[in-house]
Every structure is written in C-alpha cells, then in structure tokens.
Phi, psi and omega in degrees: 000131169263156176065233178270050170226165187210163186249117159265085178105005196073035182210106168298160194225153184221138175325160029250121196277146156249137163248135183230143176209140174262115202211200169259106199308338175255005168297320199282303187314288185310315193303321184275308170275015175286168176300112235067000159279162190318307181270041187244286178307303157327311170293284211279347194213340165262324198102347196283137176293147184212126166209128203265125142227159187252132176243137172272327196249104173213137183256108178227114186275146195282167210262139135290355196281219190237141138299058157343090182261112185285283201263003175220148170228185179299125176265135161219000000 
C-alpha cells in the first residue's frame, strides 16, 4: 500500500485511522501513551496527531471474512 491507506481484513482502509478497544480504559490509555508506548511512538518518533477518547458506548463489529491462519494451528 502506498500513502495514507492501510489493508485490514482485506479491506483498504484510509486516514484518519480509528482503533477502537475494549478494556479497562485507563489501563488501556496508559499502556498506549506511556513512554514507548504505541501511541507515544506515533507522536514522538512519526510526527503522526493521535487523539484518545474514552466510551461507555463502543460498537466493534464482529469479522465476517474467513480466517486465514499464517502462523497458528489447531490445538485439541
């Protein structure tokens, strides 16, 4: 992929990217903006605006494709 676009799911996707997650929000918050953190490095080492909110309300709709396992296999 060239410029602002990136492929997820087999689905190009183009800035302005949203990551959306469910957790304990300031466990998440922190972890991502601490120093060396993902979105720390996103500022600080690309130059990229990065801005975090927190929701009671999020919606992550479930993957419909096929699962394409590269690297893992079935345990029974």
């Amino acid at each position: 992929m060239h410029g602002n676009i990136i492929k997820i799911n087999d689905k190009k996707e183009s800035s302005p990217f949203v990551i959306r997650a469910i957790g304990l929000t300031e466990k998440l918050k922190g972890a991502l903006t601490m120093p060396g953190g993902y979105l720390y490095r996103l500022e600080n080492e690309f130059g990229l605006q990065v801005k975090v909110e927190a929701s009671n309300n999020i919606i992550i709709p479930k993957y419909d494709g096929i699962y394409n396992f590269q690297y893992a296999e079935n345990v029974e």
